[in-house]
N, C-alpha and C positions, 0 to 999 in steps of 0.2 A: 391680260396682255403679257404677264409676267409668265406666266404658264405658258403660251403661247410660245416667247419666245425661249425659255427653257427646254421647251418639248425639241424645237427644231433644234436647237443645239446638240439634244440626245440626239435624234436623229440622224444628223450628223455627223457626229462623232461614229455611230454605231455605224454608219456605211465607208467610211475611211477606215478604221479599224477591220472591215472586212477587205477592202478592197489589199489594206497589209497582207493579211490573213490568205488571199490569194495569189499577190506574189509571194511572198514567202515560200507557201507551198510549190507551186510551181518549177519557182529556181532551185528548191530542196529536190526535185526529182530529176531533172535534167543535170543536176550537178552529182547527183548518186547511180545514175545512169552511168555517165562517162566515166568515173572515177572507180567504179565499183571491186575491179580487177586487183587497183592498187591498194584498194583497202584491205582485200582479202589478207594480202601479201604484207600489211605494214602490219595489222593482228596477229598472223601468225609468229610475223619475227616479234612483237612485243609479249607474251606467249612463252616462247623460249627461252627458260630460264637456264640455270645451271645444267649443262651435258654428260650424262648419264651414258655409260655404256648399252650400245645398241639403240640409242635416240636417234632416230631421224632428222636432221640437221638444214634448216633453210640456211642457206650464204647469201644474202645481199638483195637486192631488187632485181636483176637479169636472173640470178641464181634462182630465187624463191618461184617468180614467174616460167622460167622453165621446168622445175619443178612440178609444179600444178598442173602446169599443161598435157605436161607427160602422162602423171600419175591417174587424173582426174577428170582432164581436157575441160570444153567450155564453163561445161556445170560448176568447176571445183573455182574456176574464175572470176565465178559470180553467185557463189554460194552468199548467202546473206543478203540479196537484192533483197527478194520480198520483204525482211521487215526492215530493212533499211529505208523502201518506199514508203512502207505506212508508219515507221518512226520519223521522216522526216517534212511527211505533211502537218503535222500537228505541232512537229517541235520550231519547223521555220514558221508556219502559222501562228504559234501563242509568242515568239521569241519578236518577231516585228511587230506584231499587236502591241506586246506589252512594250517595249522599246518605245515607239512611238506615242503610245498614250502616256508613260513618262515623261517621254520629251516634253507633250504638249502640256501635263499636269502640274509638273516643276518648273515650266520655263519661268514663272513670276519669282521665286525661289532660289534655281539654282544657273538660271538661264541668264542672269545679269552682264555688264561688259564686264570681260577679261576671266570669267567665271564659266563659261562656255564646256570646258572643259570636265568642272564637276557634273555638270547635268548628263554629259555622254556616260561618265561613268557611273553614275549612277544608276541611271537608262536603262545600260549594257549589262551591268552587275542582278539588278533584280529583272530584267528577261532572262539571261543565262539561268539564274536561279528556279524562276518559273519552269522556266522548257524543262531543264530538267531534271525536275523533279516528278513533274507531270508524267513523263515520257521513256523515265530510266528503265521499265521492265523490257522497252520496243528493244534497247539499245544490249539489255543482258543477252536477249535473245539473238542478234543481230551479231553480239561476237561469240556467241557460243554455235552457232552455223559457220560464221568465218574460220572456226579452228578446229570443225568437226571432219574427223576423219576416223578411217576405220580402228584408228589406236585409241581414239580418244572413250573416255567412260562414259559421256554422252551419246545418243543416237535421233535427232528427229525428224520427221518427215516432213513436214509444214508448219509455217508459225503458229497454226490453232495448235500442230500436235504439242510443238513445244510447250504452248502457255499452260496447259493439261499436264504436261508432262511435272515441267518446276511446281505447280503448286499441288501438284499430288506429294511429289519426293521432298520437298525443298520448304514450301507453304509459301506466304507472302513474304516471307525474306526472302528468299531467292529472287525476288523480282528486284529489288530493291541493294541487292550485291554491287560494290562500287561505286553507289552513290555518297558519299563523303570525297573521293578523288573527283570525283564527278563534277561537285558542288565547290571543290579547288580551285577546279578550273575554269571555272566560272571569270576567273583573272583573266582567260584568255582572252574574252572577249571584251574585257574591262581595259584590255590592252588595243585590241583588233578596230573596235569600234569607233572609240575617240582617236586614234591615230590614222584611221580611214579615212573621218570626215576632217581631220588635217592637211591630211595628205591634197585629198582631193582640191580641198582650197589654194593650199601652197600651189599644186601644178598649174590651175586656173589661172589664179592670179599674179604669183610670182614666175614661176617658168613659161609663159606662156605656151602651155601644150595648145593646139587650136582645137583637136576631136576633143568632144565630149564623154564617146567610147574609149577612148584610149586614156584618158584622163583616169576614169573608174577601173580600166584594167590595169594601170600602175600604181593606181592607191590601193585595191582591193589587193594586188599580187604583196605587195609591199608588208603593211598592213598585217595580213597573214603568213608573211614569213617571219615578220619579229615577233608575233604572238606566239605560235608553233614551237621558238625556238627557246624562246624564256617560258613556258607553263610546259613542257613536253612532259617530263618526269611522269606525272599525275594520271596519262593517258596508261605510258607502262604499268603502274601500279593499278586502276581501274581494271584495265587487260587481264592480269593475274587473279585478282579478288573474282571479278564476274565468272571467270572459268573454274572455281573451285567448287566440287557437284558432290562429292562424298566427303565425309569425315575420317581422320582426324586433317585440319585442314592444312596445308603449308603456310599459311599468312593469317594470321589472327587480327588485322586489321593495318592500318596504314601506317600507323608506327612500325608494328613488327615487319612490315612487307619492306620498309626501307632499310632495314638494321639487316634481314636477311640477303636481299637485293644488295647492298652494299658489302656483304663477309662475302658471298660465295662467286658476285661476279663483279663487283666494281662498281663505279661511277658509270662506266660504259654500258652497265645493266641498265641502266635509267633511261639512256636512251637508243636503246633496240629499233630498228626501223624509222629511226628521224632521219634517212635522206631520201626511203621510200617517204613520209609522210610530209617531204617539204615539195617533193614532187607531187605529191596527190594532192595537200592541199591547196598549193600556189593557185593553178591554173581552176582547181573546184571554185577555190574561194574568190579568181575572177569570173567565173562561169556563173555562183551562188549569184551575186550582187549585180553580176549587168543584167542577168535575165531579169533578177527583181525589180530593178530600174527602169527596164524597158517597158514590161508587163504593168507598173507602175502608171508611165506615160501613157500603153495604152487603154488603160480603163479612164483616165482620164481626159484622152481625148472622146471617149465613146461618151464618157458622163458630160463633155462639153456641146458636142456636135447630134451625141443620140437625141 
């Protein structure tokens, strides 16, 4: 009996965790879809370090996007889709799995009244961790296409070319470039997350918003503009480390990349492209979450009415 009702528990558990595992994915591509353009553009100004005579110079969000368009047209737009798509099935996929099966694992633990709060963090803290670490080579790859252009010392043709490429010149470090920023920022979502399902509650039930949709697009918009704006630094420094392909390097790691980043450009070196990147992620990161949401409801009306 005991076994029995154990099994169905795994069982369970194992088809909710997929059913994450599918929105996840899902909202990770429709949000990398629409967004794609503005990422190019927020990489390349994070990227642009100290101005060097005869540098090619992006100015701004209008600036950098026309730019692109000119030099490059569609292609250069949306360079980085491809492993952006297959970095972000896997990384929304493990990132809601594990999220949720913390939620459900700790809630006896950290899930108590008025404690609410550690469990989101918690949650948030070790998925952010998982994804990625899991996922970090998708994402080396994915800014080193965003900032590839015919100056740069890199050239590749396709994400296989690339992965071929890094581990021939570069070996398993190269995959693994920027991950300590990476794993920083990890706070983001330590921020993102538990201030989401705050949010969402407060408009519910204190403001009384009446749409459900509009509820999720003011907490998610929200939400990921205070995360964004307090963990940004991390993304600039990530940006610089992933794109460094030959020896002797400019940034010997994240200390040195802060101490340099601060002598040659300032405070304002830090954050390069945070109005492009509050604009790409506001609306991604309502686009990420309602689709998830929806795609959520409907598997489970299929799982109720199939």
């Amino acid at each position: 009996m005991n076994y029995a009702a154990n099994w169905w528990k795994d069982f369970a558990r194992t088809h909710e965790n997929l059913k994450h595992s599918i929105a996840g994915a899902g909202a990770g591509i429709v949000s990398s879809i629409v967004t794609c353009p503005l990422d190019v553009v927020k990489t390349r100004l994070q990227n642009q370090g100290k101005l060097e005579p005869g540098m090619i110079v992006y100015r701004g969000t209008v600036g950098t996007l026309s730019r692109i368009w000119k030099e490059e047209g569609i292609r250069g737009l949306y360079r980085g889709l491809g492993p952006m798509l297959v970095g972000y099935l896997p990384t929304w996929a493990i990132y809601f799995t594990v999220y949720d099966y913390c939620k459900g694992r700790w809630t006896g633990q950290l899930g108590q009244p008025g404690r609410d709060w550690t469990l989101h963090i918690a949650s948030a803290m070790t998925a952010g961790a998982a994804s990625t670490s899991l996922t970090n080579p998708l994402w080396v790859i994915k800014t080193r296409f965003m900032t590839q252009s015919e100056r740069t010392a890199y050239r590749y043709n396709n994400t296989l070319h690339a992965f071929a490429t890094i581990a021939k010149e570069e070996g398993i470090r190269g995959f693994y470039k920027g991950l300590g920023p990476s794993l920083i920022g990890v706070s983001h979502v330590a921020v993102q997350f538990p201030l989401y399902e705050k949010l969402k509650t407060w408009f519910h039930t204190q403001a009384n918003v009446p749409s459900g949709t509009l509820v999720i697009l003011l907490a998610s918009s929200l939400s990921k503009m205070a995360a964004s704006t307090a963990t940004y630094p991390h993304e600039v420094i990530r940006t610089r480390l992933q794109n460094q392909t030959r020896k002797p390097f400019k940034y010997h790691g994240i200390i040195h990349a802060i101490k340099v980043i601060t002598v040659e450009e300032g405070i304002r070196g830090f954050y390069k492209g945070m109005s492009t990147n509050l604009i790409r992620t506001v609306p991604s990161s309502a686009m990420t979450i309602l689709t998830y949401e929806v795609i959520v409801e409907k598997l489970d009306n299929i799982k109720k009415y199939g």
